[in-house]
N, C-alpha and C positions, 0 to 999 in steps of 0.2 A: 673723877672730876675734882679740881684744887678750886677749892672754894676762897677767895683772895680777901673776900669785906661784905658785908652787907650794911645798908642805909637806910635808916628810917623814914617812912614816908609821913610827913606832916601837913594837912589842909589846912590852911588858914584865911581868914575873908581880907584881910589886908597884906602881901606878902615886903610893902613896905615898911611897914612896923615891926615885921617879925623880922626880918633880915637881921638889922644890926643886931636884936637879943642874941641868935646863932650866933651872930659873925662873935661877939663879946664871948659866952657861953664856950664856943670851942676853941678861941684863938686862932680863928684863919678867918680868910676871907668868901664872900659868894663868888660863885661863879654862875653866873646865869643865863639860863634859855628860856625858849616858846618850843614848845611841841603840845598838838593839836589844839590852838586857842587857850592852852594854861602855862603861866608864868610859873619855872621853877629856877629856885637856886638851892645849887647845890653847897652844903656849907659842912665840912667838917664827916658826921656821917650822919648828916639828916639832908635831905630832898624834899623841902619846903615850896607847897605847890599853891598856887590860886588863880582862881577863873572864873567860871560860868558853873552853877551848880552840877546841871547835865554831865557837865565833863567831871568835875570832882566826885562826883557820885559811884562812877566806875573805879576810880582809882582810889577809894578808900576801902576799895576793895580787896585790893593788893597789899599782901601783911607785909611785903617789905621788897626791897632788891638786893641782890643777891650779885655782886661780881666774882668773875669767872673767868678760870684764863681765856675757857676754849667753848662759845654757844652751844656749838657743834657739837662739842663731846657732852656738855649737858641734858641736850635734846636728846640725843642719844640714850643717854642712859634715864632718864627722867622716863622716856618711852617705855624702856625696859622695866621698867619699874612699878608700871602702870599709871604714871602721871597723862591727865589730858593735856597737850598742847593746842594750847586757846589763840597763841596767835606768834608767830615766827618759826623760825629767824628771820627778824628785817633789822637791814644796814639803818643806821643812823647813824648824824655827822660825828661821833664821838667814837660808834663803835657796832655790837649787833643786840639786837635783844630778842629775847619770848617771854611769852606769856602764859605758865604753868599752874594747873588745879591737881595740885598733889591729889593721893588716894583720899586724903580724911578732908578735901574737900577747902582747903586751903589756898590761895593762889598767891604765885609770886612771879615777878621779873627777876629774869636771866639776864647778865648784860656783859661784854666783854669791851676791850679795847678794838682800833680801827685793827685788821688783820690786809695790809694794802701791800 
């Protein structure tokens, strides 16, 4: 599996104030979405997320995301490996992702580009 970046995942209760610190902080810009009722933008190599507690509550669970060329081959081999597969691969407008609890109990997103 070619492991290509991983992104840090950061809650915050206002993701209007944190925006611009990123945007300064890395020198780029956000790019941002809504997936399930929480605002992310993505900036540099952090994923800067806010919502509803409920919803941040699960994904601060996630120690990070992890991009990859290929889901498929991740699942794959994550399988083999004894990782749990908690949730995918599901298409999203960007691309696919899962959601893996390594052996020591860790969980991370999978995510690759669109594959169309």
């Amino acid at each position: 599996m070619e492991i290509l970046g991983a992104s840090l995942r950061i809650c915050v209760d206002d993701i209007e104030t944190a925006i611009p610190f990123y945007e300064r902080l890395t020198g780029g810009r956000a790019l941002r979405f809504e997936r399930g009722g929480v605002q992310v933008a993505a900036v540099g190599s952090f994923l800067v997320m806010s919502g509803e507690e409920a919803e941040l509550e699960v994904l601060r669970k996630v120690a990070a995301t992890i991009a990859v060329k290929d889901v498929e081959e991740a699942h794959r081999l994550l399988d083999g490996l004894g990782a749990r597969i908690l949730l995918g691969p599901v298409p999203t407008p960007v691309g696919r992702t899962l959601l893996a609890m390594h052996p020591d109990g860790s969980i991370f997103e999978y995510v690759d580009q669109n594959h169309d």
